[in-house]
N, C-alpha and C positions, 0 to 999 in steps of 0.2 A: 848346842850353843847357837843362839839369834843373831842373825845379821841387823844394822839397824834400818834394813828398810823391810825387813819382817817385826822387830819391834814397831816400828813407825805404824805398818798396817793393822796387827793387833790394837796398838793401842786409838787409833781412828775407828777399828769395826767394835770397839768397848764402846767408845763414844756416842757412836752411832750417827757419823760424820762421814757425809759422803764423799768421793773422792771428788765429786769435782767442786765441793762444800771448800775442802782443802790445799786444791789446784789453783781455787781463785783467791782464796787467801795469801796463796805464796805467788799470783802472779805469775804460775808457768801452765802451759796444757794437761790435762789432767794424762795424756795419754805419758806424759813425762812421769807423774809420776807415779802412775800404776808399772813403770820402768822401774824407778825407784826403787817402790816395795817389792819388787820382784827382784833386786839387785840385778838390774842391765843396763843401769846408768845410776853413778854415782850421786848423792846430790850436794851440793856446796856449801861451805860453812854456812852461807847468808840463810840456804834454808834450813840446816838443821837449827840455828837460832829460833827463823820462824815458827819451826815445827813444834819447838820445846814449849813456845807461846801458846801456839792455840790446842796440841795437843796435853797443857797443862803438865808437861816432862818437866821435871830438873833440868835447865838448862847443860850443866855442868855433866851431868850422867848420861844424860844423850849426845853432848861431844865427845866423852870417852869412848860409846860405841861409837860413835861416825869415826875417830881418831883410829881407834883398833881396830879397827875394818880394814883402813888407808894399810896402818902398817900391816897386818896380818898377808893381806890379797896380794902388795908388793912384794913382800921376800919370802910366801908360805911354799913357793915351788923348790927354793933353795934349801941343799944340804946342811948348812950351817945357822938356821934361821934362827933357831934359841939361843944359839952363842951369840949372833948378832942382835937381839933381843938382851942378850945380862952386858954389853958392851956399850950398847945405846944408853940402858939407863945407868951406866956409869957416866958416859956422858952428859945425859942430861942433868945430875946431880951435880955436875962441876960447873957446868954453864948453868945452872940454876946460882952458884955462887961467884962464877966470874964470869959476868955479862960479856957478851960479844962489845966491842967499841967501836963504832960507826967515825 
């Protein structure tokens, strides 16, 4: 299974889009994000947005990997991680239908 900053690098070396082609698109040093595609620094929603653009992603399908990533990395050391996994998305199914109120 691909992490999305192994996905991110395949699909830039398909393109045939340099990293620092990339780097300056998104406005950070490239050495960030040759970090990135190597997952040793995460990168931020604002740039997987970017990334979806000039990489021509699915916006929508490269936030579920950057999303699954977040969650997977955070609780994947824990004993109970799939039960907290079927728990979450009970959760989110209810707050998907009773909004939080501010």
């Amino acid at each position: 299974m691909e992490t999305v900053g192994q996905i991110i690098r395949a699909k830039r070396e398909t393109l045939r889009l340099l990293l620092r082609q990339v780097a300056a698109y998104l406005d950070i040093d490239q050495a960030v994000l040759s970090k990135i595609e190597r997952n040793e620094r995460k990168p931020s929603k604002e740039n997987i947005i970017r990334l979806a653009e000039i990489l021509k992603f699915d916006k929508d399908e490269l936030m579920i990997q950057f999303m699954s990533d977040k969650i997977a990395y955070e609780i994947a050391a824990e004993d109970c991680a799939e039960r907290v996994l079927k728990v979450a998305e009970k959760k989110v199914k209810y707050l998907k239908t009773h909004p939080i109120k501010n």
